[in-house]
One Martini backbone bead per residue (centre of mass of N, CA, C, O) as a GRO file, in nm:
protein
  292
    1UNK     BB    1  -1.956  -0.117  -0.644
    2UNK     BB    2  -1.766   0.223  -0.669
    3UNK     BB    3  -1.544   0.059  -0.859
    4UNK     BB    4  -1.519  -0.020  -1.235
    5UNK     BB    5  -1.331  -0.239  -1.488
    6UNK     BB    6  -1.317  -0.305  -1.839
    7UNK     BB    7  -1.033  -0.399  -2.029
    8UNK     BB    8  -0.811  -0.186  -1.985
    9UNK     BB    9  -0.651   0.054  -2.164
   10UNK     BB   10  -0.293   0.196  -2.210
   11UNK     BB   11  -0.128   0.385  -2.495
   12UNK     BB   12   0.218   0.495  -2.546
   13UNK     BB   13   0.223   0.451  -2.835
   14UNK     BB   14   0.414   0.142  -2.783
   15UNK     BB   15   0.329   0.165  -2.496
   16UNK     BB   16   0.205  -0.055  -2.224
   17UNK     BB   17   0.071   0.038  -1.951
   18UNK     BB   18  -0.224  -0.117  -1.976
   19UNK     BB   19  -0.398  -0.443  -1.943
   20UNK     BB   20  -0.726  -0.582  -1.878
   21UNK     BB   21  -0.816  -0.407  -1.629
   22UNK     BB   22  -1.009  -0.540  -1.374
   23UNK     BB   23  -1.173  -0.333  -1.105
   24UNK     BB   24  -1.276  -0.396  -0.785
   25UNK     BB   25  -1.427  -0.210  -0.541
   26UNK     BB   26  -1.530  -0.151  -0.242
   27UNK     BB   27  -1.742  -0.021  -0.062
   28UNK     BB   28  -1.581   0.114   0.223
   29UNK     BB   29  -1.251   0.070   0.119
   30UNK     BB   30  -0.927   0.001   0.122
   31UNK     BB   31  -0.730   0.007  -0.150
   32UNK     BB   32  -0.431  -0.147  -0.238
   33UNK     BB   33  -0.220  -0.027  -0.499
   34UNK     BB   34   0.033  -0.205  -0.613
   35UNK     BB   35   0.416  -0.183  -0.741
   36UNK     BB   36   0.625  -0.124  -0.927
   37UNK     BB   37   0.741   0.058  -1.136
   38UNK     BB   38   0.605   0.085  -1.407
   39UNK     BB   39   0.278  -0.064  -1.397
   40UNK     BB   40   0.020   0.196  -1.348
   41UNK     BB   41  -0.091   0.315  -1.158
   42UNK     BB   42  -0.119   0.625  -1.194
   43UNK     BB   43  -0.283   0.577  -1.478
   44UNK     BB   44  -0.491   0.465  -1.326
   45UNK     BB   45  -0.555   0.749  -1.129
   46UNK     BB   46  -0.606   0.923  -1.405
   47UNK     BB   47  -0.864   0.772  -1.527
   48UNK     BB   48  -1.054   0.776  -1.243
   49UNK     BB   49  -1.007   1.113  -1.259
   50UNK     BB   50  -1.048   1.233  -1.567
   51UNK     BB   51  -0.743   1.327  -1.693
   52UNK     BB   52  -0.775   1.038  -1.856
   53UNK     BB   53  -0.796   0.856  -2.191
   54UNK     BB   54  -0.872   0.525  -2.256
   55UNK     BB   55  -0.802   0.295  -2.546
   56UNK     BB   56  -0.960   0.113  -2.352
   57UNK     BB   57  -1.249   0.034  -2.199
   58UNK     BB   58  -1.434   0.063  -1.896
   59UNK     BB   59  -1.525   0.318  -1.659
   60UNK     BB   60  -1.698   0.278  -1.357
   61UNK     BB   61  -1.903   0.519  -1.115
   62UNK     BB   62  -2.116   0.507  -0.800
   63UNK     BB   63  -2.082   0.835  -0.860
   64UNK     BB   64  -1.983   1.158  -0.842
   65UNK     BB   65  -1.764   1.364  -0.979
   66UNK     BB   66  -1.752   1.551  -0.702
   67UNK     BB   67  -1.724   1.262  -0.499
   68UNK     BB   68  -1.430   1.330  -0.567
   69UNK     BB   69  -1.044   1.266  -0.500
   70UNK     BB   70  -0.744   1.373  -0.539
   71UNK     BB   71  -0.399   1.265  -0.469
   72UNK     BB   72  -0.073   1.372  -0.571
   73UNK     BB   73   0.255   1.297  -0.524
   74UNK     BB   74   0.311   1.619  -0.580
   75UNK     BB   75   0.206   1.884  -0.406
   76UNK     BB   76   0.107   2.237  -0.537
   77UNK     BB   77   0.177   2.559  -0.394
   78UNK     BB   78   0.118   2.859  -0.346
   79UNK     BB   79   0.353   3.014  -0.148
   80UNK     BB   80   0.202   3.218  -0.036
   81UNK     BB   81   0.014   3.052   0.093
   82UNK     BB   82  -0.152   2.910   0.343
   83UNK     BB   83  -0.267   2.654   0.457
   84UNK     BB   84  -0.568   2.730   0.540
   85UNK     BB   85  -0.602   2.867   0.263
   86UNK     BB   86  -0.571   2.613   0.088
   87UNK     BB   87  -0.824   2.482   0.236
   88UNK     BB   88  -1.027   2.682   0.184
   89UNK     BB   89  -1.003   2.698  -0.140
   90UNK     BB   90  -1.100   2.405  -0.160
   91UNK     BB   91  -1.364   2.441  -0.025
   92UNK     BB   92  -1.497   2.655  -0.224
   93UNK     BB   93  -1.458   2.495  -0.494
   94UNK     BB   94  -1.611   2.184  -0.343
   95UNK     BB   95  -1.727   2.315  -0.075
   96UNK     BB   96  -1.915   2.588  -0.001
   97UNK     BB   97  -2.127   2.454   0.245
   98UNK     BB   98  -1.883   2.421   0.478
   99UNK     BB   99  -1.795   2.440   0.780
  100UNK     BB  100  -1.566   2.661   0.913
  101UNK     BB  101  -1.418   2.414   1.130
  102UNK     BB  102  -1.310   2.228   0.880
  103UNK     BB  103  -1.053   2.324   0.868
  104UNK     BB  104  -0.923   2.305   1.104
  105UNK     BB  105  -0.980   1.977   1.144
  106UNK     BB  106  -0.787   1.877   0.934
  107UNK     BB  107  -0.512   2.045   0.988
  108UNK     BB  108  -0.514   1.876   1.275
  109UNK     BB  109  -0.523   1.567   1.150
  110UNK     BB  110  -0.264   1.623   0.965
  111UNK     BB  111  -0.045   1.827   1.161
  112UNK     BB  112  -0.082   2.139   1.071
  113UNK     BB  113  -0.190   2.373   1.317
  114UNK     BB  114   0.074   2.528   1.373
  115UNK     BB  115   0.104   2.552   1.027
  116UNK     BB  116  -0.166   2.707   0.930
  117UNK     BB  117   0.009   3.030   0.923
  118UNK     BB  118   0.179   2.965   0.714
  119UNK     BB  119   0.364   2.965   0.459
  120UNK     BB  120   0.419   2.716   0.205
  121UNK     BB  121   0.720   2.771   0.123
  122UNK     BB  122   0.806   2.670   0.427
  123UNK     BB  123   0.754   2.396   0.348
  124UNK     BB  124   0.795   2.093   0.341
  125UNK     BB  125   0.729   1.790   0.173
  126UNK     BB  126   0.579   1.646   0.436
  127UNK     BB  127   0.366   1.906   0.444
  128UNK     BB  128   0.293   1.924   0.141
  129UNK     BB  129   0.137   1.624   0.160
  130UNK     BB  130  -0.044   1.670   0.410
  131UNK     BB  131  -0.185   1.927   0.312
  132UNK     BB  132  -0.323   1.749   0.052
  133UNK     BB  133  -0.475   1.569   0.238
  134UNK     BB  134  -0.659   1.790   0.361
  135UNK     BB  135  -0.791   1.915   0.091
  136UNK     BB  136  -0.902   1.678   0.002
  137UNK     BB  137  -1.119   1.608   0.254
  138UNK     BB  138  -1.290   1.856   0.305
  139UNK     BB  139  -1.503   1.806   0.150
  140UNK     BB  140  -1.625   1.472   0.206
  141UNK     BB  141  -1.552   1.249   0.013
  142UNK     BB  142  -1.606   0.921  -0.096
  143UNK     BB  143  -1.352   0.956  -0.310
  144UNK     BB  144  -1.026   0.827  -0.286
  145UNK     BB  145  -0.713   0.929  -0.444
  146UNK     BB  146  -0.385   0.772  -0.348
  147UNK     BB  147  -0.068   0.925  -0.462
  148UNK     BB  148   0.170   0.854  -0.231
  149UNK     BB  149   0.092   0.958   0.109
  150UNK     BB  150   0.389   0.864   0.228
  151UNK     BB  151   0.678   0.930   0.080
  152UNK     BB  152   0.760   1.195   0.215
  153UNK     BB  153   0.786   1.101   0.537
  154UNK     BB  154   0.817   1.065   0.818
  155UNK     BB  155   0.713   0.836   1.102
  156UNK     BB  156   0.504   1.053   1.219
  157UNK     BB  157   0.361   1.161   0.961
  158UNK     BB  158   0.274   0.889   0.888
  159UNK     BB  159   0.117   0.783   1.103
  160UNK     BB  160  -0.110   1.035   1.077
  161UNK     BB  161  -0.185   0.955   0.747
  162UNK     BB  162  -0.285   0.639   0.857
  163UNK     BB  163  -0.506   0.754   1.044
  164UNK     BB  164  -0.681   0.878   0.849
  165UNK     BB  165  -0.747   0.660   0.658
  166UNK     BB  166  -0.849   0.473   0.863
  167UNK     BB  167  -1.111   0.643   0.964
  168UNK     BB  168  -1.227   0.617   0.653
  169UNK     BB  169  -1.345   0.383   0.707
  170UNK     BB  170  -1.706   0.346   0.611
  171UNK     BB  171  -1.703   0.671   0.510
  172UNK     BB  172  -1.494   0.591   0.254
  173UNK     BB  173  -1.331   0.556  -0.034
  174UNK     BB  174  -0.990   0.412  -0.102
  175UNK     BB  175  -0.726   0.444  -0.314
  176UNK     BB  176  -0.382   0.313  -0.261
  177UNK     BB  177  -0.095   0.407  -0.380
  178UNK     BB  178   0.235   0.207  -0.292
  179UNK     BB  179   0.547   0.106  -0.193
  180UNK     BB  180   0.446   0.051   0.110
  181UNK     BB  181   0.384  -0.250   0.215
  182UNK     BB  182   0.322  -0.168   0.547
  183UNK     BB  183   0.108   0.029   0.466
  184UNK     BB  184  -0.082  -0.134   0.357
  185UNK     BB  185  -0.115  -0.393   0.572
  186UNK     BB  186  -0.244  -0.150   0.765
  187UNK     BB  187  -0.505  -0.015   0.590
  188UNK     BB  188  -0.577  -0.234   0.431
  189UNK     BB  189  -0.815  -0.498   0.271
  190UNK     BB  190  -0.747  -0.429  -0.028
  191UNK     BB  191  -0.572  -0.566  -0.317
  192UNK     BB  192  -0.370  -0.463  -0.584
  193UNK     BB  193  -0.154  -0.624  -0.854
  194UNK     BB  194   0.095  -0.486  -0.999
  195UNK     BB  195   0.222  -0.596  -1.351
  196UNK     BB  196   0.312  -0.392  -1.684
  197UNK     BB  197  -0.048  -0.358  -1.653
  198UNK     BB  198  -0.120  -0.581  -1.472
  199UNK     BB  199  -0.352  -0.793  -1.268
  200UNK     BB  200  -0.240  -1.018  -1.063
  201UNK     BB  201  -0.388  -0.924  -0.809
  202UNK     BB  202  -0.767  -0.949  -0.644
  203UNK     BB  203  -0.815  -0.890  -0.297
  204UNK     BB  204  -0.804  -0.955  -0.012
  205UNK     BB  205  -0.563  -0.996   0.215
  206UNK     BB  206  -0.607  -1.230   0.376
  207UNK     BB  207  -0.615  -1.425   0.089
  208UNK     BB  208  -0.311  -1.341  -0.004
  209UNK     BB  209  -0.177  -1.458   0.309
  210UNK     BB  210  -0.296  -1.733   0.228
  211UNK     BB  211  -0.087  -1.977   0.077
  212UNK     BB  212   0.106  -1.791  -0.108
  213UNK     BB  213   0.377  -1.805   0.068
  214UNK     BB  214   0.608  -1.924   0.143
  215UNK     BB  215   0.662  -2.171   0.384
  216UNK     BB  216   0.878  -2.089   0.718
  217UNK     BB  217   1.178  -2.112   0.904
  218UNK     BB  218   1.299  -1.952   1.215
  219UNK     BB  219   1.628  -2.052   1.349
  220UNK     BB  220   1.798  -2.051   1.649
  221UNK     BB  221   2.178  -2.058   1.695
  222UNK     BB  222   2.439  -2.181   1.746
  223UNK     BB  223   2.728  -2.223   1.680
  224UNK     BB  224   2.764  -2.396   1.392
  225UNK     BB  225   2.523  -2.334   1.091
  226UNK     BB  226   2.644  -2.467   0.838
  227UNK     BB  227   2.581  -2.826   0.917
  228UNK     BB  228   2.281  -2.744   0.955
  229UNK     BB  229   2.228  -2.621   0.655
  230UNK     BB  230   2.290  -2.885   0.522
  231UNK     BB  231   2.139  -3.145   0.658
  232UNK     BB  232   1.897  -2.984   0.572
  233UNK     BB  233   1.892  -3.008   0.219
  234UNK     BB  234   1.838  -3.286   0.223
  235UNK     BB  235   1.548  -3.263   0.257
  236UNK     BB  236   1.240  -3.319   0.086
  237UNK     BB  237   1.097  -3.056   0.249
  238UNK     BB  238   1.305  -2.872   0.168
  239UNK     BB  239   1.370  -2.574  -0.048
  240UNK     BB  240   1.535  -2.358   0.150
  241UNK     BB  241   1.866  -2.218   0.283
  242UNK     BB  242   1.901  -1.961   0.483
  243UNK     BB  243   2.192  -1.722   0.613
  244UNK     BB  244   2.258  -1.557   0.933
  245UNK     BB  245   2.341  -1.386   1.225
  246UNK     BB  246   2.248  -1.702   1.398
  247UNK     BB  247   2.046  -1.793   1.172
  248UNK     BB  248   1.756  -1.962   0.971
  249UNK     BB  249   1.576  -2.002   0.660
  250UNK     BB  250   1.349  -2.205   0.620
  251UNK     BB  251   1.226  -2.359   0.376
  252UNK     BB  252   0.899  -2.528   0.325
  253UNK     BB  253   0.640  -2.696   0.181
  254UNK     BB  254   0.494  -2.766   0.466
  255UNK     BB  255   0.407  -2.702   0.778
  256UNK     BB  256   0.359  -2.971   0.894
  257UNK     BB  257   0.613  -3.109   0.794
  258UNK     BB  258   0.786  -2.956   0.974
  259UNK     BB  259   0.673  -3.035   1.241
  260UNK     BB  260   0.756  -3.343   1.239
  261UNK     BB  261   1.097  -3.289   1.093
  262UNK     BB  262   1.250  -3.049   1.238
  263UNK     BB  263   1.332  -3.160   1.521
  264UNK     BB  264   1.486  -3.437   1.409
  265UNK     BB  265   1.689  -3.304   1.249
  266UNK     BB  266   1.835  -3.110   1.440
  267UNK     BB  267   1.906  -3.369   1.662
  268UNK     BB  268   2.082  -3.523   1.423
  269UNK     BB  269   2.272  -3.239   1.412
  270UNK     BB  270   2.340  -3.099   1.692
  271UNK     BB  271   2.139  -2.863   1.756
  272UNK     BB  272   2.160  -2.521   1.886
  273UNK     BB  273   1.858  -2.414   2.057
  274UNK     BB  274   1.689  -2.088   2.084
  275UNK     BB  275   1.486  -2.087   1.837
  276UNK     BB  276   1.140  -2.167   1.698
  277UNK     BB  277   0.974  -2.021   1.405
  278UNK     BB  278   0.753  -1.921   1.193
  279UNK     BB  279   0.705  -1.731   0.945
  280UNK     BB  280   0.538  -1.424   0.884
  281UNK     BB  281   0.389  -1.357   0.656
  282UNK     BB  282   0.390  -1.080   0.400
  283UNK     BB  283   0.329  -0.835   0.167
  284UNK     BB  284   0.617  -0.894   0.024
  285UNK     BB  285   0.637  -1.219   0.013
  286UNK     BB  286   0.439  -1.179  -0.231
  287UNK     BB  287   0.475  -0.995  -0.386
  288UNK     BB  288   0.783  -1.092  -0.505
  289UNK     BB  289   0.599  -1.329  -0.655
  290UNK     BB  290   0.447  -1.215  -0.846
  291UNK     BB  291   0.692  -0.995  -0.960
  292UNK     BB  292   0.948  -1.199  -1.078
   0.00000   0.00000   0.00000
């Protein structure tokens, strides 16, 4: 493991941050950190980052600190400075070392090549987000730390921004905080959830999404779906019936139950079927039920 934490705790004054928090990341590994609004992770990316110092617990980091790096969820730059200038100047604070088209290249990574010598009080906030995930990487840390970095992005900028994530997979660890769930779902390996400062829940996503989310199935209907849906409450695999524009998410015990029962069920209340499908566990799906 590239950072663990053993019984972790962080407290301002009366309230609990953090509580007994046990963190292991694996090595080369995108790590996907959410959690509800105040659960604790900017606190946990700023304790990792040697920021904040912690009330409880220690923190064990298997690289020097010199090879991390962080970015904050609003990063902000001397806004007469260019783009370009602010990343070279990372270069040169951080890695002073680094070849010329470093700097170049993160640039371009970012999506920020033609805005690269424009100074950046003209940028946007999705701009100033790039920016910062480019100064971030240009070291080439083994460690990073990305609190919300694609939280202000259009569409075009966050693929971007995950692309680039992507890429670090195998090359450095990341630890990515973040509250878009879809974003998570597709660039991380590991998530952990918090809840109120506490780890609900750690380990591969693989394994997060078998098992854990109610099994359920959506099924298009011609109307009318109310005598349909009164039907299905009644079966005793049935857990949950919820009515849509056309449509029905039945919840049900277990997919099996439901593949014996359903298509019976359905024929016996003369429903019209226009399709009939398993809904994909989702990791909206687990958190919610984690964090409710």
């Amino acid at each position: 493991m590239i950072v663990e934490t053993a019984g972790l705790g962080k407290r301002y004054g009366a309230h609990v941050a953090l509580h007994g928090v046990d963190l292991a990341v694996p090595r080369g590994s995108v790590y996907g950190l959410v959690g509800p609004n105040g659960a604790g992770k900017t606190t946990l990316l700023g304790i990792l980052a040697g920021l904040r110092r912690p009330t409880s617990g220690t923190v064990r980091l298997d690289l020097p600190r010199t090879k991390l790096a962080l970015l904050p969820d609003t990063p902000q730059f001397d806004p007469w400075l260019t783009g370009r200038e602010v990343v070279a100047l990372a270069a040169h604070l951080v890695a002073p070392g680094m070849p010329p088209g470093r700097v170049a290249d993160v640039l371009r990574d970012a999506g920020l090549a033609v805005a690269a010598d424009r100074t950046v009080g003209g940028y946007s906030r999705g701009m100033l987000q790039r920016l910062g995930l480019a100064a971030t990487v240009v070291s080439d840390p083994e460690l990073l730390l990305l609190d919300e970095p694609a939280s202000a992005l259009d569409p075009a900028g966050r693929r971007e921004v995950l692309d680039l994530i992507g890429h670090l997979r195998g090359r450095a660890t990341v630890i990515l905080s973040s509250h878009i769930l879809s974003d998570v779902q597709e660039v991380c390996d590991t998530v952990g959830i918090l809840r109120e400062g506490e780890l609900r829940y750690q380990g591969p996503l693989d394994r997060l999404l078998v098992g854990r989310a109610v099994p359920a199935y959506r099924i298009h209907l011609r109307p009318p779906l109310e005598p349909v849906a009164q039907a299905l409450r009644t079966r005793e695999w049935v857990t949950d019936v919820a009515t849509g524009d056309g449509w029905l998410r039945v919840g049900v015990r277990s997919l099996a139950q439901a593949e014996s029962g359903l298509p019976a069920a359905l024929a016996a209340c003369g429903a019209r079927v226009v399709s009939l499908a398993p809904e994909a566990v989702d990791l909206e799906d687990v958190f919610l039920e984690l964090t409710s």
